[in-house]
PAGU-574092 format. One record per residue (C-alpha): residue in three letters; x, z, y. Coordinates in nm, 3 decimals. Layout:
BEGIN
SITE  residuo       c1       c3       c2
SITE      ALA        X        Z        Y
...
! end
This chain:
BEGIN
SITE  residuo       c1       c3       c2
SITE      UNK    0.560   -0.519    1.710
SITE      UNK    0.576   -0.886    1.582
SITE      UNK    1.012   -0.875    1.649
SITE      UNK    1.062   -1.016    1.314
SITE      UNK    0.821   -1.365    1.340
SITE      UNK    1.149   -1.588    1.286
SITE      UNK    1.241   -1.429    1.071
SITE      UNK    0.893   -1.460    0.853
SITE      UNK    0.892   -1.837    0.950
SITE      UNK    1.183   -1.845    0.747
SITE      UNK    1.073   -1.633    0.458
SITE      UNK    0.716   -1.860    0.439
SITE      UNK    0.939   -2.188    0.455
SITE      UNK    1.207   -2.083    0.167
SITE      UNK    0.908   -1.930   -0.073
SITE      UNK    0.625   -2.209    0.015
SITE      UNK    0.820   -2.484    0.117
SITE      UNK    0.621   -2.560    0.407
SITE      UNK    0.765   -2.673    0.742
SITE      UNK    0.518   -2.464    0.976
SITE      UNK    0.398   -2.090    0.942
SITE      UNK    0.121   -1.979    1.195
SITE      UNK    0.133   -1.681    1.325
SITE      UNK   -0.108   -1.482    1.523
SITE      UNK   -0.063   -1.168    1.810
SITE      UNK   -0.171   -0.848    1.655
SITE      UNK   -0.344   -0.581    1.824
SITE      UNK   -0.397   -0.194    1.695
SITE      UNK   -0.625    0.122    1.814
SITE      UNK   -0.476    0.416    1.763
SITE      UNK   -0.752    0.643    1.552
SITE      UNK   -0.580    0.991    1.552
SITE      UNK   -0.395    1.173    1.803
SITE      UNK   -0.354    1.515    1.605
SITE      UNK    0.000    1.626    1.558
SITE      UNK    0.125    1.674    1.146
SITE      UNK    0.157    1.406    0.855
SITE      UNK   -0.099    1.102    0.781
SITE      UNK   -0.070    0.938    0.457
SITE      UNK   -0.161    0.644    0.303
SITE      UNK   -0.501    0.493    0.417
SITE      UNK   -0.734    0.205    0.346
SITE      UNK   -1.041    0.043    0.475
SITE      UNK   -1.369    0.035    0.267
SITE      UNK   -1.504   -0.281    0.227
SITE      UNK   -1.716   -0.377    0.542
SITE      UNK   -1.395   -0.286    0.734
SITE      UNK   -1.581   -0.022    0.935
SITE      UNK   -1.453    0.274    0.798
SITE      UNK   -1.091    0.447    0.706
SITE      UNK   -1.023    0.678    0.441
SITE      UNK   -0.662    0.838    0.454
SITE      UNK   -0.496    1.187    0.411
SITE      UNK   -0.305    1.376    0.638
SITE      UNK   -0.205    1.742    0.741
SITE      UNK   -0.281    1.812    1.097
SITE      UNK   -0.126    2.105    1.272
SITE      UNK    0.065    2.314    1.033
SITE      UNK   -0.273    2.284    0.804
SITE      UNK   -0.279    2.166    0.432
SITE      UNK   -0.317    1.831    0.322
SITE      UNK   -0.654    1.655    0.292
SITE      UNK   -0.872    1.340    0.308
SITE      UNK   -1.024    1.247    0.585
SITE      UNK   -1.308    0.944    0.624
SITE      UNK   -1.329    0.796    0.990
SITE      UNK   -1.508    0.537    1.190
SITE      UNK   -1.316    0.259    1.313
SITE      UNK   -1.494    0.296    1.642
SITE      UNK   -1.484    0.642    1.644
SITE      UNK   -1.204    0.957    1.748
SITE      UNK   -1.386    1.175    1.500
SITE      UNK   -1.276    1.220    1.168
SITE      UNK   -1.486    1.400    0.882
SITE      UNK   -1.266    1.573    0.627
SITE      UNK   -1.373    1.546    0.235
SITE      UNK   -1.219    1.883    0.195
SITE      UNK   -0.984    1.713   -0.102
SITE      UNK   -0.623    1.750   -0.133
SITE      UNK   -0.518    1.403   -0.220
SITE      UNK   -0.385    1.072   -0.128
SITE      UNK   -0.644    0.741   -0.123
SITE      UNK   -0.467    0.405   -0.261
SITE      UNK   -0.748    0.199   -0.289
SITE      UNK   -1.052    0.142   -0.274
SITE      UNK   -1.307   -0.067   -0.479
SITE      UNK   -1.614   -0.314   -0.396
SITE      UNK   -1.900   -0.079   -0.457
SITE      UNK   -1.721    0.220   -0.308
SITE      UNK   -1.548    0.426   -0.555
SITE      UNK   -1.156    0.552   -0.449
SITE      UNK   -0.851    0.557   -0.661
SITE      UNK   -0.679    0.874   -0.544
SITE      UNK   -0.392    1.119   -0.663
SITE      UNK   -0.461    1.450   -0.644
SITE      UNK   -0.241    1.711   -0.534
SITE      UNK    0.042    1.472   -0.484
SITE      UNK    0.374    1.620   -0.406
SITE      UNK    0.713    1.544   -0.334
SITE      UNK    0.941    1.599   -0.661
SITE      UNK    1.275    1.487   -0.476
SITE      UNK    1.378    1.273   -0.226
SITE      UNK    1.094    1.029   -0.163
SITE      UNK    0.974    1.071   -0.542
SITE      UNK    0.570    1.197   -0.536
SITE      UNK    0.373    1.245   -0.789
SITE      UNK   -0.012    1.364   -0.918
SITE      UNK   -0.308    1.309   -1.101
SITE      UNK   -0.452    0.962   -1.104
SITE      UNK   -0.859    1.018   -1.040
SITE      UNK   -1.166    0.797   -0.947
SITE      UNK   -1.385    0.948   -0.640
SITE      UNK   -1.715    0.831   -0.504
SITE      UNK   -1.692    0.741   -0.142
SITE      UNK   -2.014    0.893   -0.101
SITE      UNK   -1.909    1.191   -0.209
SITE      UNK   -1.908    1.439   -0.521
SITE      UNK   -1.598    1.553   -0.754
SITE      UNK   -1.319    1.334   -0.857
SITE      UNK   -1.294    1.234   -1.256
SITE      UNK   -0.934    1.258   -1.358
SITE      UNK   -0.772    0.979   -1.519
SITE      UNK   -0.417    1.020   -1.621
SITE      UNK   -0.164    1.279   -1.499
SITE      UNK    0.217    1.239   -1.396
SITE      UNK    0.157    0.920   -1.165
SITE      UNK    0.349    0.803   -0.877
SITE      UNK    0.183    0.558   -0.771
SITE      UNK   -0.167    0.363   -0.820
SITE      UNK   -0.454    0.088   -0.731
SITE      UNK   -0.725    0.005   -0.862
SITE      UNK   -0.952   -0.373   -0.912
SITE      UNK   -1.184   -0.468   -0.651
SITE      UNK   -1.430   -0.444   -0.956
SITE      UNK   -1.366   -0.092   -1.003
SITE      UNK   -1.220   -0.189   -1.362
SITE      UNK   -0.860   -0.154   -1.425
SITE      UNK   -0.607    0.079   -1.236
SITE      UNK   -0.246   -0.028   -1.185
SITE      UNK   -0.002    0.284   -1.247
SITE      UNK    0.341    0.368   -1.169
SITE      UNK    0.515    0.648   -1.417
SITE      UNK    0.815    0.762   -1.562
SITE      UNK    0.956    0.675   -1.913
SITE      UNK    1.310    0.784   -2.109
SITE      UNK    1.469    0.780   -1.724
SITE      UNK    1.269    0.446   -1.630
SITE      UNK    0.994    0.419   -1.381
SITE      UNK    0.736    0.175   -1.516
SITE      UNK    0.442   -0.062   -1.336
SITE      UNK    0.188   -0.085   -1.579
SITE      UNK   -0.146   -0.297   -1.497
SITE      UNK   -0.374   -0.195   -1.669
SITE      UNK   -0.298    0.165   -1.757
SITE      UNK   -0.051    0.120   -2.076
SITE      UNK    0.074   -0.264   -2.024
SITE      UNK    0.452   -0.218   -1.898
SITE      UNK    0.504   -0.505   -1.622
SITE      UNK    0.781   -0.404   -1.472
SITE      UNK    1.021   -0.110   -1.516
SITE      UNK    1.356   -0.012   -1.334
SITE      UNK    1.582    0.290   -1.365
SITE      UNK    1.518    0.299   -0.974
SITE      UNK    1.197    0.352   -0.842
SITE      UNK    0.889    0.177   -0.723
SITE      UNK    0.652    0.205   -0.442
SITE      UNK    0.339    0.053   -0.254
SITE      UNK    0.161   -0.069   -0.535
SITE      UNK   -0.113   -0.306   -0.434
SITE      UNK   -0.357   -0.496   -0.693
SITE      UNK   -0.426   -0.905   -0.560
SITE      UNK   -0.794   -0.941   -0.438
SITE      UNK   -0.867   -1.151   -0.744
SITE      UNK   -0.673   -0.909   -0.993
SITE      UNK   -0.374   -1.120   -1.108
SITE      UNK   -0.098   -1.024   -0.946
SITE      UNK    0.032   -0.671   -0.843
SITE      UNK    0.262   -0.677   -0.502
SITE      UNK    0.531   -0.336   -0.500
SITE      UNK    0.847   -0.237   -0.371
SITE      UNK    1.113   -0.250   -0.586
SITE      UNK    1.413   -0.018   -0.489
SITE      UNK    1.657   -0.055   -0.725
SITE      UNK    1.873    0.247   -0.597
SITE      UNK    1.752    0.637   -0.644
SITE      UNK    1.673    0.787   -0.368
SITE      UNK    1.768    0.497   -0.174
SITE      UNK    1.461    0.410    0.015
SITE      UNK    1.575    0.034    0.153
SITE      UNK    1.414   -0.216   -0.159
SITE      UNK    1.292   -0.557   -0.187
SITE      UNK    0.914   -0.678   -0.206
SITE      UNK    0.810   -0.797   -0.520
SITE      UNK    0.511   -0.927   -0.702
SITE      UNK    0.433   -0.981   -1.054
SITE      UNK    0.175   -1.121   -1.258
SITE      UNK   -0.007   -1.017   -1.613
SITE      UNK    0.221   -1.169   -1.818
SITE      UNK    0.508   -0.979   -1.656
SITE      UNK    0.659   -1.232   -1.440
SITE      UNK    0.831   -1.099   -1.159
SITE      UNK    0.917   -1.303   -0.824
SITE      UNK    1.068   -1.136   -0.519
SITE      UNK    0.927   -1.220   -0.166
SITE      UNK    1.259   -1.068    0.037
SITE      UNK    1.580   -0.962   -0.013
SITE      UNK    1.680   -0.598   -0.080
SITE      UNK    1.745   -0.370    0.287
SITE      UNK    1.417   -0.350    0.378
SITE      UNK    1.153   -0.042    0.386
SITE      UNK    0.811   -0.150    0.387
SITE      UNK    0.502   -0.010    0.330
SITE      UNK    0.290   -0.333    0.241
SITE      UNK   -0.071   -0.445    0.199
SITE      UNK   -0.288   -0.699    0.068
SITE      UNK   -0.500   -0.757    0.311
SITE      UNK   -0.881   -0.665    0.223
SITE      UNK   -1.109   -0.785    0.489
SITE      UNK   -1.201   -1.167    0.515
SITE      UNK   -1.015   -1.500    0.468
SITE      UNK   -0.792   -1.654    0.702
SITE      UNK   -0.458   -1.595    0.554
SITE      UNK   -0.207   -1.565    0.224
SITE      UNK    0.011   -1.317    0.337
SITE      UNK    0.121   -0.981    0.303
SITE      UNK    0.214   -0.745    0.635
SITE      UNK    0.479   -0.525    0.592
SITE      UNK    0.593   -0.264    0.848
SITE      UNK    1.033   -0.311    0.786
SITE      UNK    1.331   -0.071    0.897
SITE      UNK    1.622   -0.301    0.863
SITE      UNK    1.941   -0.153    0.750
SITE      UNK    2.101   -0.195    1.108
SITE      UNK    1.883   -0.043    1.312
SITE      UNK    1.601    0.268    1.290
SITE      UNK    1.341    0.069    1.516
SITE      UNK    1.007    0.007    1.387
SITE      UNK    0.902   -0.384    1.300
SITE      UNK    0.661   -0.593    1.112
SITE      UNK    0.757   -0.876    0.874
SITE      UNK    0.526   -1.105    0.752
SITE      UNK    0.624   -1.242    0.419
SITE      UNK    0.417   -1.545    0.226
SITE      UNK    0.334   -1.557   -0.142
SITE      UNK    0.420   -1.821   -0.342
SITE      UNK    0.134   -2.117   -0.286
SITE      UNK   -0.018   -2.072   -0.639
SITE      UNK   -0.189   -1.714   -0.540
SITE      UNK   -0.536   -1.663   -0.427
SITE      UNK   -0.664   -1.675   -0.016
SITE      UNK   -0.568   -1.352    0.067
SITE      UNK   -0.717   -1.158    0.390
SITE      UNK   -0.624   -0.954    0.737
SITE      UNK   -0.451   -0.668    0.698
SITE      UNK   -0.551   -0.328    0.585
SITE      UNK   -0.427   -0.024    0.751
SITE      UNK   -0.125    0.060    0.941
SITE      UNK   -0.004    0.408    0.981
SITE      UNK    0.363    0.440    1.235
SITE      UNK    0.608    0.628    1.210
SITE      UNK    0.514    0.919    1.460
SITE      UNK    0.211    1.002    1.207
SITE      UNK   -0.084    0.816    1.334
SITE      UNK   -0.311    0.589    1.178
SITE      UNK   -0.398    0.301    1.363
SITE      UNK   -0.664   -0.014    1.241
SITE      UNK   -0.604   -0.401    1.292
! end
């Protein structure tokens, strides 16, 4: 799982400009064994509990809430995909999210209480979303006069591309947003990105890859975002570890992890 270390040392020492990178062996539990789709999924904030979507068995699509420790998973009976959640609990979600074209999805942006209820729409026709640890401000992905557009907060354009964008995660302390940036339609292979408020963008690697990142959310030990990558050569599954430039925040462990054969495992 870790094939690509080298080849992270090299992306922390030509971003931070620091002669030795750490690195540490991973280990993963496999949570689901169902056969079907899982989508995105996140951790709450004690770490002890995943939220993700999936479609198990020929069924329809829905969100699911699961012990880490645990094989049994309680649906919310909610078609939707989670893609974040928030200090005190709530969940940025996108209802009824389906596939336009290609890879392009797309829903309605809504906030959900872990603990249960209905979800409160927020904005329709979005792509792709997070929200603040402080439950505040949402970071949106949506479509403009032919141009996808990262805006953070809702109506303050960041970014935009006449490609598309993907994996949208808010920093822990709310300044920068980390995405994928494929500058090709449909072309999934892009190049990890991050910008901050004022709209200053700064690439982490170069374009071929096709991760599906995360800041990590549970407590400080590192600064780096984990990345699952597909590199143009080769269909095998591997994990890059790329390193922010040194001015961010400590960031934390890694969030979720969901492989290719459609299970969702927890680090």
């Amino acid at each position: 799982m870790l094939a690509l270390v080298a080849s992270a040392a090299v992306l922390a020492a030509y971003f931070l400009g620091r002669r030795n990178v750490s690195s540490s062996t991973a280990s993963y539990q496999q949570l689901t064994f169902e056969r079907g789709y899982a989508g995105p999924a996140r951790f709450t904030r004690d770490g002890n509990t995943v939220v993700y979507s999936a479609s198990w068995n020929g069924g329809a699509r829905q969100l699911y809430a699961q012990r880490s420790n645990s094989a049994q998973a309680t649906p919310l009976n909610l078609d939707a995909d989670v893609l974040g959640i928030t200090d005190n609990g709530d969940m940025a979600v996108i209802l009824k999210r389906r596939f336009l074209a290609t890879w392009l999805q797309r829903g309605t942006l809504a906030r959900l209480p872990l603990e249960g209820g209905a979800p409160r729409p927020i904005l329709e026709y979005v792509y792709e979303a997070d929200i603040t640890r402080d439950a505040k401000e949402f970071a949106v992905v949506r479509r403009d006069r032919g141009k996808q557009r990262l805006e953070f907060p809702i109506g303050k354009v960041l970014f935009e591309t006449s490609g598309w964008i993907t994996d949208v995660r808010i920093s822990p302390d709310g300044t920068h947003v980390a995405f994928m940036d494929h500058s090709v339609l449909p072309d999934d292979r892009g190049a990890v990105a991050l910008v901050d408020r004022q709209g200053g963008v700064r690439r982490l690697t170069v374009f071929g890859f096709r991760p599906h990142g995360s800041w990590p959310d549970d407590p400080p030990d590192t600064r780096s975002l984990t990345l699952p990558a597909v590199p143009r050569t080769t269909a095998s599954h591997r994990w890059l570890r790329c390193l922010p430039p040194p001015d961010l925040p400590g960031l934390r462990k890694t969030l979720v992890l969901h492989s290719l054969r459609g299970s969702v495992s927890s680090r």
